[in-house]
C-alpha positions as CSV (number, residue, x, y, z in Angstrom):
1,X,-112.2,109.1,-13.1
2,X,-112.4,105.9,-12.0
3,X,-111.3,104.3,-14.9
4,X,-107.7,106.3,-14.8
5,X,-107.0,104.4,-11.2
6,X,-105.6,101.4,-12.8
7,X,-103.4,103.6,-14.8
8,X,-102.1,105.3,-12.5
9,X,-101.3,102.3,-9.9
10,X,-99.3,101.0,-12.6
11,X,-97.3,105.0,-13.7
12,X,-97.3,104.4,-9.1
13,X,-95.5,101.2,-9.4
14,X,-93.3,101.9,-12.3
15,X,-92.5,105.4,-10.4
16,X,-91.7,103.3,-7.2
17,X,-88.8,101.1,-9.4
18,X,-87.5,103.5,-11.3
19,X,-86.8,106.3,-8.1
20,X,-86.5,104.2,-5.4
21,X,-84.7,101.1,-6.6
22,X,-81.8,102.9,-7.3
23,X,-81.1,105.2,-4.0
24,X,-80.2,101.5,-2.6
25,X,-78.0,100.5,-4.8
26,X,-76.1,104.0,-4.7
27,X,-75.0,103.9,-1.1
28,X,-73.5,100.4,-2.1
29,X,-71.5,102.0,-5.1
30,X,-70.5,105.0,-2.9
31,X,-69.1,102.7,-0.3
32,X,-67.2,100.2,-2.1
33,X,-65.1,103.2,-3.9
34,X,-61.7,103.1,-2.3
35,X,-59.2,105.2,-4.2
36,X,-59.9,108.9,-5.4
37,X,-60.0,107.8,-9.1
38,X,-63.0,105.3,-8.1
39,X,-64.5,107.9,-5.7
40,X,-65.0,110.5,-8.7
41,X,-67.0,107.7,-10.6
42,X,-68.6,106.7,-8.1
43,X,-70.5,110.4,-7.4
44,X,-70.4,111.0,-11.0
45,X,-72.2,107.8,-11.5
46,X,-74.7,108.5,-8.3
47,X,-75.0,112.0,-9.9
48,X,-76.2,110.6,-13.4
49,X,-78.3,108.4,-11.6
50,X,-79.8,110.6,-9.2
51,X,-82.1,111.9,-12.2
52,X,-83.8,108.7,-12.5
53,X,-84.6,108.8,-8.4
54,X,-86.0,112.4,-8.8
55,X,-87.9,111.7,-11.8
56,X,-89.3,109.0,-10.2
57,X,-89.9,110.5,-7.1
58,X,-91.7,113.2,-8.5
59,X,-94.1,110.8,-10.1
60,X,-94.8,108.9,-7.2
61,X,-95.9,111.5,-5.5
62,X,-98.2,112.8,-8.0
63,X,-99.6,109.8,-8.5
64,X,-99.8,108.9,-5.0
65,X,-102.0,112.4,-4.4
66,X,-104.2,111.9,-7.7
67,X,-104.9,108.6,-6.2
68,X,-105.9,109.6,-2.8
69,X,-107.3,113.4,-3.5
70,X,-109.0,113.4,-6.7
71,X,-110.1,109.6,-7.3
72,X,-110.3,108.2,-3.7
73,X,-110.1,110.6,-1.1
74,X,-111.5,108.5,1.8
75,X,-107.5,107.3,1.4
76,X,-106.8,110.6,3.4
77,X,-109.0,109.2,6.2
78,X,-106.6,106.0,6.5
79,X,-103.8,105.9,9.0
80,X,-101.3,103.9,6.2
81,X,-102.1,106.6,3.5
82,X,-101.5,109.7,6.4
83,X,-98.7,107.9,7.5
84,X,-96.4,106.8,4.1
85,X,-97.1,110.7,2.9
86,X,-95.8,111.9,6.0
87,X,-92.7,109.6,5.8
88,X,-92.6,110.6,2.3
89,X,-92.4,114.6,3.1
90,X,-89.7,113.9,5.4
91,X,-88.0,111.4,3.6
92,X,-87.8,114.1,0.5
93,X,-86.8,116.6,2.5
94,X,-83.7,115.1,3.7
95,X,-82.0,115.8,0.2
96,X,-82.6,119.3,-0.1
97,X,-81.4,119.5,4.4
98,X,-78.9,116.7,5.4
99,X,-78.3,115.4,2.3
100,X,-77.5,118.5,0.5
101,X,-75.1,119.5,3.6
102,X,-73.1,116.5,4.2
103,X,-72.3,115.9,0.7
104,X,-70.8,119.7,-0.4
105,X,-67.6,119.0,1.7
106,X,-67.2,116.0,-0.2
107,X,-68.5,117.9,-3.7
108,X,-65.7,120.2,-2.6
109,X,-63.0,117.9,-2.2
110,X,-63.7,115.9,-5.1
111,X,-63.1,119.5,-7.2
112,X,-59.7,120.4,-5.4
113,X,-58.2,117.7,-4.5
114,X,-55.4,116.7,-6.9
115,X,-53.6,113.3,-6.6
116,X,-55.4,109.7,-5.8
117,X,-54.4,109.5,-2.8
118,X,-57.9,109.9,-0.2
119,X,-57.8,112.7,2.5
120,X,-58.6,111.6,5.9
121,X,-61.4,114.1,6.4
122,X,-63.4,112.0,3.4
123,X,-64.5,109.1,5.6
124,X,-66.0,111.7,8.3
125,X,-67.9,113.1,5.4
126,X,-68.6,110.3,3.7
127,X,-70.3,108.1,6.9
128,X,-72.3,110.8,7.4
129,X,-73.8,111.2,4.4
130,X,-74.6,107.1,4.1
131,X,-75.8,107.3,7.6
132,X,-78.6,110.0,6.1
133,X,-78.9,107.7,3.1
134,X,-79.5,104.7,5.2
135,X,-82.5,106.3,7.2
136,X,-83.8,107.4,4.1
137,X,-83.8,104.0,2.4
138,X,-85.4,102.6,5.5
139,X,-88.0,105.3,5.3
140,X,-88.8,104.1,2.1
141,X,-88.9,100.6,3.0
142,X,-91.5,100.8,5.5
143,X,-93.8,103.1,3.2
144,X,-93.4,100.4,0.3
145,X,-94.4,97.8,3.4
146,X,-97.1,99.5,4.2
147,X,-98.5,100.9,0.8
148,X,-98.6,96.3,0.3
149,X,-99.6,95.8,3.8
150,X,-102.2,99.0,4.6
151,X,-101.8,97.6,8.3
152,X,-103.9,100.1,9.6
């Protein structure tokens, strides 16, 4: 078993590019979209993209549990370990919750509304949903710091 841990560090690291590297970029891409025509890109592109995050984030944390649970488990005994799955968990479950709700208005509007002219209601929705982004990015950030740092 021991012999796998190297792998899967490496399938852990690759994981952590591929589906996190991306959710900070999208909340730039969303942002700088101005006009309707650019807004529909830009959340067909996040949508394309999104895939890559999951994918990723799915293989982090299998590879986060093989590596604590089956190979090390005195890692569940270490506050960094407890602590970046927890954040995880919440940090995954804010796509499926806050995520998920503050982005159907804009799903919605992006169907039905015709013309490129941007409805006022669209910033409301939008902050909203970048404000949930942000937290989650930062989330992220401080697991990545302390999966490097293991400060305690």
């Amino acid at each position: 078993m021991e012999s796998i841990y190297p792998i899967l560090v490496l399938i852990h690291i690759i994981s952590a590019i591929v589906g996190i590297g991306p959710g900070f970029v999208l909340t730039k891409i969303i942002k700088s979209a101005k006009t309707m025509d650019e807004i529909r890109y830009a959340f067909r592109l996040k949508k394309r993209i999104h895939v890559f995050v999951m994918t990723g984030g799915i293989l982090l944390l299998v590879t986060g549990l093989l590596m604590g649970g089956f190979i090390h488990p005195i890692l569940f005994k270490q506050g960094w370990y407890l602590t970046s799955l927890t954040l995880y968990f919440i940090a995954i479950g804010l796509g499926p919750t806050l995520l998920k709700k503050y982005a159907a208005p804009i799903n919605e509007m992006l169907k039905t509304h015709k013309g490129d002219d941007v409805p006022e209601s669209y910033a409301d929705h939008v902050q909203k949903l970048l404000r949930t982004e942000y937290v989650e990015n930062t989330l992220l950030l401080f697991i990545i710091i302390m999966m490097i740092l293991k400060p305690f």
